[in-house]
N, C-alpha and C positions, 0 to 999 in steps of 0.2 A: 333442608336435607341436601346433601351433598354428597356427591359421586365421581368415580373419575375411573378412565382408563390411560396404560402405558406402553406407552411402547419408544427403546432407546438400544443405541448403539454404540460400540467398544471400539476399541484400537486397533491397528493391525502393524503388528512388531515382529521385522523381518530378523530372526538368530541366523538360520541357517534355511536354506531353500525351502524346506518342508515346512518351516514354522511362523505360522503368522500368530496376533491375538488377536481374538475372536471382534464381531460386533455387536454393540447391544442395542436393542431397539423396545421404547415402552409407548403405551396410548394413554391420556389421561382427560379425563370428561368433567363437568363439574354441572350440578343441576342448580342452575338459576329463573326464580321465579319472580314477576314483577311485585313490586309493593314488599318483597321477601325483607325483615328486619331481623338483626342476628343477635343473639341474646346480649353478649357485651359491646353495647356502642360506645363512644366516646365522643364527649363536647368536638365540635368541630373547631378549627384553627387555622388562620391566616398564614397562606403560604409568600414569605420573602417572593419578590421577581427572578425565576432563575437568569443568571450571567451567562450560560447559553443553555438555547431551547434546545427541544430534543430534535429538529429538522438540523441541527449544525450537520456539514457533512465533509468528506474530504476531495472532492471529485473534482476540485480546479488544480488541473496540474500546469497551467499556464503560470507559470515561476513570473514572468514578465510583462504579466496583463496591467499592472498599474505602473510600470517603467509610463516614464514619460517621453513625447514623440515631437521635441524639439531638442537637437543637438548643443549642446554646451549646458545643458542640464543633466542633474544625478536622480534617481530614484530617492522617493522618501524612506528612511529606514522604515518608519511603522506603519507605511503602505506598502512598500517593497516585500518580497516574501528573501529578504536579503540572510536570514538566519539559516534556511533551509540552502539556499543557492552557499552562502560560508562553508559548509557541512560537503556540499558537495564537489567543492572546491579542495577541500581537506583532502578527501578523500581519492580523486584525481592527482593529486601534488604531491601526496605523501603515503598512496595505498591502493596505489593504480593495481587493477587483477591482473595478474599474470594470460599473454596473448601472444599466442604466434606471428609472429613478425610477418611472415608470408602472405598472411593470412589481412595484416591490418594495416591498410593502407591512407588511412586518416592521419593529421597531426593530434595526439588524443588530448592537449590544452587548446593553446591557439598560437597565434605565431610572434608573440612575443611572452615567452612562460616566466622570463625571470618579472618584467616588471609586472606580469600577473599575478605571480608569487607575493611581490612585495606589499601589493595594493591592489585588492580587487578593487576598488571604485575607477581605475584607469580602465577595467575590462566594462563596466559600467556605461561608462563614458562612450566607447567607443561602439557597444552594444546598442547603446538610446540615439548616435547619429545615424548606426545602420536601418534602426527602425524608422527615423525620418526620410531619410531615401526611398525604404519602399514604399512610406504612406505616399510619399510626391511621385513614385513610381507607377502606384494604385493611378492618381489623378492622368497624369501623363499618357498612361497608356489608353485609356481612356477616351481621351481628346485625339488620338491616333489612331484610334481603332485597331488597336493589338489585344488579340482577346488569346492568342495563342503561343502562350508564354509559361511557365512553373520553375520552382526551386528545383536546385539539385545539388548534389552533393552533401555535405553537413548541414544545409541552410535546408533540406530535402528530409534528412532524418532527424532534425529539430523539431520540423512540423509532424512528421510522425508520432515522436514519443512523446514531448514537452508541446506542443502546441504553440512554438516559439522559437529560436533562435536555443542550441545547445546550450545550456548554462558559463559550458568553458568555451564557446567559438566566438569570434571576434569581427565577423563578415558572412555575407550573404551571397549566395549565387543563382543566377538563375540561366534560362535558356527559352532563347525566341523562335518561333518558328522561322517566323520572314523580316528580318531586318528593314526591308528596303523604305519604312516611312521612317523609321530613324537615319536609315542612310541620305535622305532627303530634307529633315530636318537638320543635321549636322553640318550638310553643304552649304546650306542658308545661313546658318547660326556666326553670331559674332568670333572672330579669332584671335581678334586684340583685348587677353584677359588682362595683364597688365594695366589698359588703358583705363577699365572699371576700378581694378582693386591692385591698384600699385603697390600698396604694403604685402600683398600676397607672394610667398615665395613661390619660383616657379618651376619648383622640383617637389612640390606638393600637389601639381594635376598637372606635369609634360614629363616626357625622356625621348629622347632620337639618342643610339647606340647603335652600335654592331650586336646588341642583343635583341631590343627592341625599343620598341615609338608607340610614343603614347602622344596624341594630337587632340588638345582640348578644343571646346568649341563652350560658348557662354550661351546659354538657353536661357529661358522666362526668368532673367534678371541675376535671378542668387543661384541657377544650378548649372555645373559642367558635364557636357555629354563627352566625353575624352574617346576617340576613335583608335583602337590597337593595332599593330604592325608588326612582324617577325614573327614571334616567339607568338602572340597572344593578338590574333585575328579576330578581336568582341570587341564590346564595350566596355567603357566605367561610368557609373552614373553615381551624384557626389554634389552637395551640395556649397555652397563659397566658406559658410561655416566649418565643417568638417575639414576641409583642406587651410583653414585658417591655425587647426588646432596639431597639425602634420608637425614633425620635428624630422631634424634634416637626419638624414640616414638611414628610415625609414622607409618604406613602400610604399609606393600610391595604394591610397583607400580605394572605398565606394564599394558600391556594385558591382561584382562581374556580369557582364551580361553576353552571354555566349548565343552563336545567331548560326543556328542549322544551314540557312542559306550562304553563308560564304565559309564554314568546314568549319565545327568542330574538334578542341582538342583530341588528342588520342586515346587520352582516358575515358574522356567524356562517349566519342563517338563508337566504341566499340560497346560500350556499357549499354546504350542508348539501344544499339543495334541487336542485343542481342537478347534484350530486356522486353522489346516491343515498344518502348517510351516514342524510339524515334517512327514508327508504323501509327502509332496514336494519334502523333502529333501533326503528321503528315496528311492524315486523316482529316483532319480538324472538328476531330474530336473533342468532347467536354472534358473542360480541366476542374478540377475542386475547386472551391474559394473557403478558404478556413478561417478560424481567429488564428491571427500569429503575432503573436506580442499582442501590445496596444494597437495593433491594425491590425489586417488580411493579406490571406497571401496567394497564391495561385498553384495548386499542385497534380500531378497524373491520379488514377484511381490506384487506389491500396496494392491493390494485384500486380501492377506492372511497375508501384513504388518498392515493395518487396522485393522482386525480380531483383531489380538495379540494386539495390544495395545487396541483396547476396553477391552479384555478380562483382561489386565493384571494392566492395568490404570486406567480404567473405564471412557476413554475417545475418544470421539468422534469427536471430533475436535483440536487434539494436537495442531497444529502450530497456533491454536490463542492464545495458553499460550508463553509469561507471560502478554499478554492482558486481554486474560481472564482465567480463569479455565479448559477449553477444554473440559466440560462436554456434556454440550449442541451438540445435530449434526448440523452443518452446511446445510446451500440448496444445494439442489445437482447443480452439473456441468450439465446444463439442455443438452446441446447438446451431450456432450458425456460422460457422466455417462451408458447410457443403453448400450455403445460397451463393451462386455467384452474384447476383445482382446485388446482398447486401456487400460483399467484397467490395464493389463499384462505389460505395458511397466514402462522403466522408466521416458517418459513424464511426467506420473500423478505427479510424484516426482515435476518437476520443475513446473505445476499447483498449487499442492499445495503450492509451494516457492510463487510464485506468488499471490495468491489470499493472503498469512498472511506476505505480505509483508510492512512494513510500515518505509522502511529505511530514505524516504525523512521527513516523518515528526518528526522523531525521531533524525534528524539531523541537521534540522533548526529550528522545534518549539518547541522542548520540552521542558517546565516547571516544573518542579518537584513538587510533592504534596505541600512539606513544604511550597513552595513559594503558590500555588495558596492558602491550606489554608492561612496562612497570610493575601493573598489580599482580600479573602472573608471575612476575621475579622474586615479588616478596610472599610466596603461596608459601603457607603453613603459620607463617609469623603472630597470628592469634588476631588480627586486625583485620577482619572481616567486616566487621558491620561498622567500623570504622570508613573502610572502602563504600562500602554499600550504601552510606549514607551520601557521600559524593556522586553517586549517578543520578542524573537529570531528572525530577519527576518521576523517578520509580513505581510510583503508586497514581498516578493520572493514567485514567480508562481511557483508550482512545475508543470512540462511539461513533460511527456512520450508516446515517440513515437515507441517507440518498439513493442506496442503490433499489430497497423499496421504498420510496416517500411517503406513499399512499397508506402502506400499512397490511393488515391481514383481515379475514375475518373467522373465527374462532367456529369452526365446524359444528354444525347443528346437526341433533337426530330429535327422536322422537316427536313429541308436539312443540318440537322447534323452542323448547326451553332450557336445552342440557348443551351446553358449551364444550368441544372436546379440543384438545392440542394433541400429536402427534410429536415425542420428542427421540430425539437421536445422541447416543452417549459415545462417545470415539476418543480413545486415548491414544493418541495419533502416531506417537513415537516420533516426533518431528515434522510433522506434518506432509515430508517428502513425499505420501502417496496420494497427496489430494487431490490430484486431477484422475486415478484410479476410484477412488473413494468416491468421487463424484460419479463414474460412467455408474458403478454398484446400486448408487440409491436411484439411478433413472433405472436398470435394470431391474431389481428384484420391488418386488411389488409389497412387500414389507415394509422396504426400506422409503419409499417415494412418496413425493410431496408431503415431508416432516415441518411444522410449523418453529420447532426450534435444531437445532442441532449444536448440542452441549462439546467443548475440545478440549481435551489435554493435550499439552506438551506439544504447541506448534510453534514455527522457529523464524523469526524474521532477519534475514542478513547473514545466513548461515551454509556455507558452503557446501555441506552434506546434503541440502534442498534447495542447491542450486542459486542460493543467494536472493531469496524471493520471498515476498509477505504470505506465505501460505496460508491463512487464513483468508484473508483480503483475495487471494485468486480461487479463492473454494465458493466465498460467500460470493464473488463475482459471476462465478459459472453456475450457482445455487438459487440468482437473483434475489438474494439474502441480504437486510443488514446485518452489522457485526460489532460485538464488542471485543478491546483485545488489551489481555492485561500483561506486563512485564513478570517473570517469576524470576529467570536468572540473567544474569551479564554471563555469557562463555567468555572465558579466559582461552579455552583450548578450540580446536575444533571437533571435539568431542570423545569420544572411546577409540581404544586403539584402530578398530574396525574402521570409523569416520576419518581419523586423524591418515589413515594407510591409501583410503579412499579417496581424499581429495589431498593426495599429495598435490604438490606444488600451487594448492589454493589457497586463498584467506579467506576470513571470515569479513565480510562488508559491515555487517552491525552488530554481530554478534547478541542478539535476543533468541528467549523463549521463555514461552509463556503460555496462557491458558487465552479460548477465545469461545465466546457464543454468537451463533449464527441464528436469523431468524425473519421470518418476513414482515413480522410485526414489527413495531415502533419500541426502540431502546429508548430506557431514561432510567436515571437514581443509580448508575454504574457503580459500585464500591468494589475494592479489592480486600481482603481479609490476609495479614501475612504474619510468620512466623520468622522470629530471629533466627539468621542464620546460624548453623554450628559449627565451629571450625573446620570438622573434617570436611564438608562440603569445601572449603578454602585449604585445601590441603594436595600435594602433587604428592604423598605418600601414600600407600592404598589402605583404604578402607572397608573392609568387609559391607559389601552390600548400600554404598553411599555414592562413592566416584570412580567408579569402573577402575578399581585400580589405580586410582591414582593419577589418570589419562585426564580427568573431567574436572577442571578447574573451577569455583563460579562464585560470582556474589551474586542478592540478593536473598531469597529465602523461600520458600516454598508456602502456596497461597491460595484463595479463592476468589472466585470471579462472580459476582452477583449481577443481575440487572432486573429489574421489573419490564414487563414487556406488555404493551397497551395494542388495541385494534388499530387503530389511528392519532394522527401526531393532534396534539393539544396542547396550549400556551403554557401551560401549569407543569407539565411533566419539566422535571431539572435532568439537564443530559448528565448531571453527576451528584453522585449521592453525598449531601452539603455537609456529613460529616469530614471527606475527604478534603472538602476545601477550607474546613475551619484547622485540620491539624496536618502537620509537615509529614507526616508519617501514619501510615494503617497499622504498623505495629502497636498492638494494645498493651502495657505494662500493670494495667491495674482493672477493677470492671467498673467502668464509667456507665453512666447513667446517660443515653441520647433522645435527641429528640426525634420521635418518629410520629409527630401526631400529624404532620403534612400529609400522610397518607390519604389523610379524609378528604383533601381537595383536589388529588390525581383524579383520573377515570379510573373505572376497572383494570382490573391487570395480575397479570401471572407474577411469580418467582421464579426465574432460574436461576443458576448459578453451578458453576464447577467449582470442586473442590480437589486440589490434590497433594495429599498429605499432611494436612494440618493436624496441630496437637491437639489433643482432648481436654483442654483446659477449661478452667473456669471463664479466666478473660474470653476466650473464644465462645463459649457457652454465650456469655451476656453479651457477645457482640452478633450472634447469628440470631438470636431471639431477639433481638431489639431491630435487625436489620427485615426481619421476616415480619415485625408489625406484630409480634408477639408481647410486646413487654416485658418487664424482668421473667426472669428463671424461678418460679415458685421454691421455697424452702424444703425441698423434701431430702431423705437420708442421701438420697445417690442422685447427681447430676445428671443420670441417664434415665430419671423415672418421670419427667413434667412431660406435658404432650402444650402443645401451641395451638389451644383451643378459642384461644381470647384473640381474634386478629382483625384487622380492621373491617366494613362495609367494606370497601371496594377491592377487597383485593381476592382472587378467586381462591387461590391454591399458590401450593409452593410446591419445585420442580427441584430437586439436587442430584446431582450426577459426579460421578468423580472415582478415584484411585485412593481409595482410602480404607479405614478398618471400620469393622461394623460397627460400632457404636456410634458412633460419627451422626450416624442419623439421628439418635434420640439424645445425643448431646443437643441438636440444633431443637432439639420438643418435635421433631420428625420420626415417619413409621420409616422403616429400611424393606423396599419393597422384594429384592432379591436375597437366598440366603447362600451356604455354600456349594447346593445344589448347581447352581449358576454360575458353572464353571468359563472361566472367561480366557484363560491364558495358562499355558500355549495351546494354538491349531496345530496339527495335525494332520494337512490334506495327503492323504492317501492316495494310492498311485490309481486303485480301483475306484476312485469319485466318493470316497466314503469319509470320514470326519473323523478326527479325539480330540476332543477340546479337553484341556488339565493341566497339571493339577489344581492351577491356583484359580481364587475366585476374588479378586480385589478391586472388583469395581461394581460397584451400588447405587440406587436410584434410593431418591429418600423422598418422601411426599406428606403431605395434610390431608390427601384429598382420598378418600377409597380409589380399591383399585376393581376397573372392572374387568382391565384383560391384563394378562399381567404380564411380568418381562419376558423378549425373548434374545436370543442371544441368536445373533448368524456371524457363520463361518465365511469370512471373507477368500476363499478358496478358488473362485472363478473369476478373476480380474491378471 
């Protein structure tokens, strides 16, 4: 016997002030009893080793953790995370965000941009000596007893965002309280560098000028403590290699190592001052120690690291650069923003890595501007899925289970044998209001603590939301894993509305797509897609397709599946093995799959979004073969088979989405809401009152009875 309750949530689509769409919320239960055996089983079947398990996740944003930490070596390409840092190098080079000058006072490559252009492995290079300095930095201070010391500047908002040195910066800086045991060592130290390493030239670690003096000094063998004068009152710290690899016309390397006790630059010391950094440090108070690259690095608490770079940057959200400009503040971290004591740690650090992380799509779908203009030059020309076939992995699920590892436990009532989920349907319109969407479901008590939460239409790299993985910062604030599927490449930046609205913006990735959220363990990801049709590829208007014309896009319109487990197990495949035996999810014929793996998962739900898929037969035999159905029975109309035949372990099936009613019993599913269930437009009235209408185009589809059924809330009060 088998039972369920629902409960799910809609979209909220801003037209004009008064109008949003609604949210839908459904409950769904399912009654399992031990020893319970279901009339159609099937021989059991050895499941292949999946090639990644369902714990894979995305949460090392340290770009530079396997760079190597001796100078005159390169990073391994297929250790290096060298694809993604390419990508963002592009990106930087050739599609830097528009920023007000006033406002940015960084060099936004490094300080040599052409031959960075030419040859990232020169920036490589010079990146893996800087990180040998500070490891022998680490040692050195140490044996000094300098414990009051941190980054700053880019070397400062590296360790913030990337947990490393900026992907484009080319040097380190940091800032000592009290110089005076290096001013002691330096006195002592060898001065005839010459006499050691005669082949070294010696405009690679000295200058005396009318500008400034740089006075090396030979320490424990291979490293140069260089003492500054004029212009530049610090250090440089630099090892014999690094200054062997110097070419003439260039700057002295190393470390800058700026010393509060004999004055601070001007930049430096007003930032410091007004930041509280220089009060902290005075103090001798505790500094961070973080991962930074392949070593650690020494940095001030979050709180007074933010200060300084608003002050000195005039930015407020650094780590969405080079997405976007960093100007703008970001929403706050709703649940622990008000602790000031977790502010103090260096968590916030890897939050921040976290929410401006965007390594999976930067590493299977990026397109570079050049190419999408192009594509949008030849819009209408009938070569659409011709295009569409050239973007990256279109159809790989990106799946991260990190952010709950552990997993869920499936809600118990009665004599603790009825299993219930709590799911949420939101057709997000871009996902731009996800950090509102989030305050709503801690607010209303309908909405709160959902076990899944089903997404249309969220947008990663898209200037209208701020250039940000909206999904990835929902499920972040939701303490949610997530799955997130590509539906279109934007060619534009969307409807004349978006396009008017981020004037003078780009789009950084130009994605959207469909995503599920959930606290449970993702695995068996499939996306389900439909050929594009031209007009979609068209800058002429289209009744009711491309906003007029405004809305450019390849790819196609698609569904998002995943089975979702209590807890992670060897056996679950974080992708569904049909996807990885064919180049394409687009179906041209009804193929026969194997789904008998099913029988050696654990238990597990169905969800999946669907939005806008055709009612086809191919589609028919791919959702019932994906659902553990097996084929589509023979009957007159492809809308009469019900999915009665489905594996042991798999509880119920959950579908949510923007589509037409049938949709449901295409898949051998019930359609749990009818037109009654009026979902779009809202209507918030000036007297606190509601109209939700006329349309009703979004539906929960299910296996499982229902025992509460849908309800639809008026996102009205956010």
């Amino acid at each position: 016997m088998t039972m369920m309750t629902g409960f799910a949530s809609m979209s909220i689509r801003q037209r004009r002030r008064a109008f949003v769409a609604s949210i839908v919320v459904v409950f769904f239960a399912v009654h399992v009893m031990k020893g319970q055996q279901q009339q159609h089983q099937r021989a059991p079947s050895a499941l292949s080793q999946p090639s990644q398990p369902s714990h894979q996740n995305n949460r090392n944003m340290n770009l530079h953790a396997a760079f190597p930490i001796q100078c005159g070596q390169l990073p391994q390409q297929e250790q290096a995370n060298t694809s993604v840092l390419s990508k963002i190098y592009d990106i930087i080079l050739r599609d830097a965000p528009f920023a007000p000058k006033y406002r940015i006072n960084f060099n936004p490559v490094n300080h040599n941009p052409a031959g960075f252009a030419e040859d990232p492995t020169l920036l490589y290079q010079t990146q893996v000596c800087s990180y040998e300095n500070l490891a022998r930095w680490n040692v050195l201070s140490q044996q000094l007893n300098i414990s009051d010391w941190a980054l700053h500047g880019g070397a400062a908002m590296g360790g913030k965002c990337f947990g490393a040195m900026n992907p484009w910066d080319d040097d380190i800086d940091l800032t000592i309280g009290n110089c005076s045991a290096l001013d002691s060592m330096w006195d002592k130290a060898e001065r005839n560098i010459s006499k050691s390493f005669p082949h070294l030239d010696e405009g690679s670690y000295s200058m005396n000028n009318s500008g400034a003096i740089w006075d090396p000094r030979l320490i424990e063998g291979d490293l140069l403590l260089i003492k500054g004068d004029k212009c530049c009152p610090w250090y440089k710290f630099m090892t014999i290699k690094e200054a062997s690899m110097w070419k003439k016309g260039s700057p002295i390397t190393g470390i800058d190592m700026e010393c509060m006790d004999r004055g601070l630059s001007a930049r430096e010391g007003h930032t410091k001052r007004k930041s509280g950094w220089r009060e902290h440090m005075e103090n001798n108070r505790q500094m961070l120690t973080i991962p930074y690259g392949p070593t650690t690095a020494k940095m001030v608490p979050p709180i007074i690291l933010n200060k300084y770079i608003a002050i000195r940057y005039g930015k407020r959200s650094p780590c969405r650069f080079p997405f976007e400009n960093g100007v703008d503040e970001d929403p706050p971290l709703s649940e622990i923003a008000p602790s000031s004591t977790y502010r103090e740690t260096s968590t916030m650090f890897q939050l921040d890595q976290d929410r401006a992380s965007m390594e999976f799509a930067l590493q299977h779908w990026y397109v570079p501007k050049e190419k999408r203009l192009e594509w949008k030059k030849n819009a209408g020309n009938m070569k659409q899925m011709e295009y569409t076939a050239q973007i990256p992995n279109l159809d790989t699920v990106e799946v991260d289970n990190s952010i709950s590892p552990q997993g869920c436990s499936w809600g118990r009532i009665d004599d603790n044998s009825t299993a219930t989920i709590k799911v949420i349907g939101w057709n997000a319109e871009r996902g731009k209001h996800w950090d509102k969407f989030y305050t709503l479901i801690q607010k209303m008590e309908e909405l709160r603590l959902p076990h899944v939460v089903l997404l249309n239409e969220m947008d990663i790299g898209m200037a209208r939301s701020r250039n940000v993985h909206t999904a990835r910062q929902l499920a972040l604030e939701l303490g949610m894993n997530y799955a997130y599927g590509v539906e279109f490449l934007e060619l534009t930046r969307g409807t004349k509305e978006e396009q008017d609205a981020t004037e003078n913006k780009r789009d950084a990735l130009s994605l959207h797509g469909n995503a599920l959220l959930t606290k449970c363990i993702l695995g068996d990801a499939m996306i389900l897609r439909d050929e594009l049709p031209h007009t979609y590829f068209s800058d002429k208007a289209h009744r009711g397709v491309n906003a007029n014309g405004y809305e450019v896009r390849l790819g196609g319109r698609m569904g998002l599946f995943a089975r979702i487990f209590e807890s992670p197990h060897q056996h679950i495949p974080l992708r569904h093995n049909n996807n990885n035996r064919a180049a394409t999810s687009i179906a041209t014929s009804v193929d026969s799959y194997d789904y008998q793996y099913l029988e050696d998962v654990p238990p597990h739900f169905v969800v999946g979004n669907i939005h806008k898929l055709d009612e086809s037969d191919v589609n028919q035999a791919r959702l019932w073969n994906y659902y553990g159905f097996g084929n589509p029975p023979p009957r007159s109309s492809k809308y009469d088979g019900k999915g009665e035949d489905k594996p042991i372990k798999q509880l119920g099936v959950v579908i949510q989405g923007d589509f037409g009613p049938k949709m449901c019993p295409l898949g051998g599913l019930v359609k749990m809401n009818n037109g009654n269930h009026k979902t779009f437009r809202v209507n918030c009235l000036a007297d606190g009152k509601v109209k939700i209408g006329p349309l009703a185009g979004d539906y929960f589809c299910t296996n499982m009875p229902a025992v509460r059924g849908v309800a639809v809330t008026a996102p009205c009060d956010w």
